[in-house]
N, C-alpha and C positions, 0 to 999 in steps of 0.2 A: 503493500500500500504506500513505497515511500515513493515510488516514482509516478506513479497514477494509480486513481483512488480505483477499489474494489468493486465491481459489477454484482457479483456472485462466490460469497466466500464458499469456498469447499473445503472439507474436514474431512479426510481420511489419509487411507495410502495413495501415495503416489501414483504405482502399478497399477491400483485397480481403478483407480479415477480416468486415470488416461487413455485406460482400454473402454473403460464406457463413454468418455467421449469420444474415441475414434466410434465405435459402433454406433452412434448418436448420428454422427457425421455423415454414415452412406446414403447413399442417395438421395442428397442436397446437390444441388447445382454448384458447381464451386468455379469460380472466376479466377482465371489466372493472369497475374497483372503482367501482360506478354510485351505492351509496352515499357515498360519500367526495366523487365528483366533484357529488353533486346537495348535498351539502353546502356545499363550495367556492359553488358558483356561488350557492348563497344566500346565505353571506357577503360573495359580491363584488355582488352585487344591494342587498345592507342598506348596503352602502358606497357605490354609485354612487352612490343615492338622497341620500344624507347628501350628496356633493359637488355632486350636480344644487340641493339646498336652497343651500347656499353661495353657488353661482355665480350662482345669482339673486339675491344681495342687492343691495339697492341703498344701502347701507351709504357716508356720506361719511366720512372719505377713503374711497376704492375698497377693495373685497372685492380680496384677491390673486386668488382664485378667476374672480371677475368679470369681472375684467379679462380672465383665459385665455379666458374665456367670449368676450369680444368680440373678442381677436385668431381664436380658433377660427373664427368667422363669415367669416372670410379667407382660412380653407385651405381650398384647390380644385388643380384643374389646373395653373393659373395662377399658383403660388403657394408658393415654399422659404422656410418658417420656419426659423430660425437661434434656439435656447433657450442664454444664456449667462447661466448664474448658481448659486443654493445653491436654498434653500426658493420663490423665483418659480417658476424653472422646473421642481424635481420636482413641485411641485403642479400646476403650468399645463401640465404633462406626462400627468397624467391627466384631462384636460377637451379640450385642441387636438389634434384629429386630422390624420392623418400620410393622406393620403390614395393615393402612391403612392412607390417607393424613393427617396431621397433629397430628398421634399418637407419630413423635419425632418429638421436637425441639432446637436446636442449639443456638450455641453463631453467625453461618456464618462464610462467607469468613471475615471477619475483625476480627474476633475476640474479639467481645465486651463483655469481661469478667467480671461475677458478676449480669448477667440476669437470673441465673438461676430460685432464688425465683420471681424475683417481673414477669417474667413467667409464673411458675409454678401458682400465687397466678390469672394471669388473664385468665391463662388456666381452674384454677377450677372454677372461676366463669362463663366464659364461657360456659363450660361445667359441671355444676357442679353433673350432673349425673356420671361421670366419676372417678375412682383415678387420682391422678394425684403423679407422684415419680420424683423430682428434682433425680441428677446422677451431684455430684461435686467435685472437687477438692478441698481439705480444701484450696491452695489461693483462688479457686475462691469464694468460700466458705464465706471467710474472708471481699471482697468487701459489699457481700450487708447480711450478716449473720443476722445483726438484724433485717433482714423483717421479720423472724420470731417472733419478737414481734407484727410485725403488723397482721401477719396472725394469732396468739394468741388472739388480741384484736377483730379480725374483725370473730373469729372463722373458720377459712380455713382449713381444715383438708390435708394438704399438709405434703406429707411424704420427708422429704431431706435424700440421703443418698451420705453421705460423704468418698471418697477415700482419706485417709488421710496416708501421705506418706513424711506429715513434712519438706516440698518443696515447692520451684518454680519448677518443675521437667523440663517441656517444655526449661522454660529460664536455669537451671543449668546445664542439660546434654552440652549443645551446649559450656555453657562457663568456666567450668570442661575440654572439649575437644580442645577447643583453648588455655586456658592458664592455665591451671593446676588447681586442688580443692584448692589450698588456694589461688587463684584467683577470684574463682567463690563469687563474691560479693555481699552481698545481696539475695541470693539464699537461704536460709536456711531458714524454720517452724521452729513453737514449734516443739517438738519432742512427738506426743500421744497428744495434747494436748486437752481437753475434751471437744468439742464442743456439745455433747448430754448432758452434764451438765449443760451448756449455756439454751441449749431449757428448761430445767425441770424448771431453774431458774424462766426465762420467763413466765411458763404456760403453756409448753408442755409438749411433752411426748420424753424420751431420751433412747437409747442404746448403746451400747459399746462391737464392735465386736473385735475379733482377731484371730478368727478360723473362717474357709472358711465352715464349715459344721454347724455354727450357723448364715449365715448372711441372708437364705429365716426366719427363725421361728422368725428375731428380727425384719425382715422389715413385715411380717405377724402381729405381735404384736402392731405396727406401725401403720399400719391400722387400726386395732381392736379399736386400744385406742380411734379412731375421733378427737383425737386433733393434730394442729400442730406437727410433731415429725422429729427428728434428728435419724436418726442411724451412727453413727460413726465408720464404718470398717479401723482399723488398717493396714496399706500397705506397703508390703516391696518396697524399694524407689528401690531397683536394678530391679525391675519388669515392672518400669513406665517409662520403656523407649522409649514411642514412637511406632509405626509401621509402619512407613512412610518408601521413599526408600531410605530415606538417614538422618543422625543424623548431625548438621553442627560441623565442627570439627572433627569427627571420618569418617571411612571408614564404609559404611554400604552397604548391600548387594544391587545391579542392578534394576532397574525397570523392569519390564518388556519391556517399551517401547526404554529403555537405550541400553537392551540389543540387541533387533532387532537392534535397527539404526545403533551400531556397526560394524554389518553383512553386514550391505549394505551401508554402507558407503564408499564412493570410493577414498578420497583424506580426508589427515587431516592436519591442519593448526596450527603450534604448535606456543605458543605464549611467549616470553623474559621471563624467570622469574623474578618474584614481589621481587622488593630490600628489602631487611630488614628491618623492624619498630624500629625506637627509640625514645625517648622522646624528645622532647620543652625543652631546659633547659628552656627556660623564662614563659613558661606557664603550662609543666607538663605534655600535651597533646601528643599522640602517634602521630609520623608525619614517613615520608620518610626520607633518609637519605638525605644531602647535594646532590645538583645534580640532588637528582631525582624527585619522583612527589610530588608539594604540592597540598594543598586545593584549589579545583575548583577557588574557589575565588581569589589568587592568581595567579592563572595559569592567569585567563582572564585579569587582569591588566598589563600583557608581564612579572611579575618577571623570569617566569621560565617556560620550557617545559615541558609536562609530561611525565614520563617514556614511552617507547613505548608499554608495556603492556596493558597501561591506554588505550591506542590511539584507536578509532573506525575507521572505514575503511577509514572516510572522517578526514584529520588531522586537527585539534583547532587549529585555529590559535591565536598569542596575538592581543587585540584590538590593543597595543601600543608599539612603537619601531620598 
């Protein structure tokens, strides 16, 4: 009831409610919205097209795209891709097919970054018929990077291949875009920095990509070798932008779904705009200006109202005064 109000509360199971309305449901005339969907699918057609373009570059350092593109060439039967990272793998997400249940695995909706090896390492034993190819981000990379000692010592023949683009790219793009690159804090890698020399260190097997037309023969190699191995593809960082419908900070192109609701939208509700942010002198911190909204916390002890931007349709009241 929090998103829209209840028509028809129902109380019971799940299972059996579902199944009486499907059977409720036969033989009603049911309408299918053909325009709507033959629109969708041409948006998502203008879109493929745009990433099919991408994935072809042959762009040095590497297309982020590109590279999906060439780990993609390795999903088969044979084969549990492991995606551990930000802007790598939701882009390399829409290019590498998933070709049966649990042939990819993710970080998820939370984004628990840094799972990629210790994953990958229970995928192959799980499976140890199988390859198995970690797809990371050199941060995420960075989190759990010396599993690879353990999968050395325990002999796991686990292939990592690393999108290395000498970023937080997910966290920098956004904060680049709010307050300017020499704001963006903490956002920067090493620059190249040799994580396949890591592995060799280790007991693995290591590569070191930078052309898009040597990264199937170095992760082929990878394989070959049977032992833990790193491949390291070099990534141009303006490539790893993401493919989402929106970058936070910058203007990025319409969702699809953004774009329909527009159409049929019939009344729109425009809201105060957001006072200016400036600093605490006494603590530093970005706050509101005088007058307008402070920290929840505050509001709720009656010091002060909050801007009416802030306001939801039912107004906060102070506990006090």
């Amino acid at each position: 009831g929090h998103n829209r109000a209840v028509d028809v509360g129902l109380v019971g199971d799940v299972g059996i409610i579902a199944r009486q309305l499907a059977a409720s449901l036969k033989g009603l005339p049911v309408r299918e919205p053909t325009a709507w969907l033959d629109r969708l699918r041409s948006i998502e057609s203008a879109k493929r097209a745009k990433l099919d373009s991408e994935a072809g570059s042959d762009l040095r350092p590497v297309h982020a795209l590109r590279l999906a593109r060439e780990i993609d060439r390795f999903a088969g039967d044979d084969t549990i891709i492991v995606g551990d990272g930000g802007n790598i793998v939701a882009g390399g997400s829409k290019i590498i097919r998933a070709p049966w249940p649990g042939s990819w695995l993710d970080p998820g909706r939370f984004g628990c970054l840094g799972m990629g090896l210790p994953f990958a390492l229970a995928a192959k034993l799980a499976r140890p018929e199988k390859r198995v190819l970690a797809f990371l981000g050199d941060g995420a990379f960075g989190i759990s990077g010396m599993e690879v000692d353990t999968l050395v010592r325990h002999g796991v023949p686990v292939v990592a291949v690393i999108g290395n683009d000498g970023a937080w790219a997910q966290i920098r793009g956004p904060q680049i875009g709010l307050y300017g690159e020499t704001h963006a804090v903490a956002t920067r890698l090493g620059e190249a920095t040799r994580y396949d020399e890591m592995a060799k260190a280790l007991g693995g097997h290591g590569e070191f990509v930078d052309d898009p037309g040597d990264i199937g023969s170095a992760i082929d190699r990878a394989f070959v070798s049977g032992k833990p191995a790193v491949v390291n593809v070099l990534v141009d960082p303006a490539s790893n932008v993401g493919t989402g419908s929106y970058v936070m900070g910058r203007a990025r192109e319409p969702s699809p779904a953004a774009a329909i609701s527009r159409e049929t939208r019939t009344a729109t509700v425009k809201s105060p705009p957001m006072p200016p942010l400036c600093v605490d002198r006494d603590h530093g911190r970005p706050r509101r200006d005088e007058g307008e909204a402070l920290p929840r916390g505050r509001e709720r002890r009656g010091e002060i109202q909050p801007h009416p931007a802030l306001r939801r349709e039912r107004i906060r009241r102070p506990l006090h005064g």
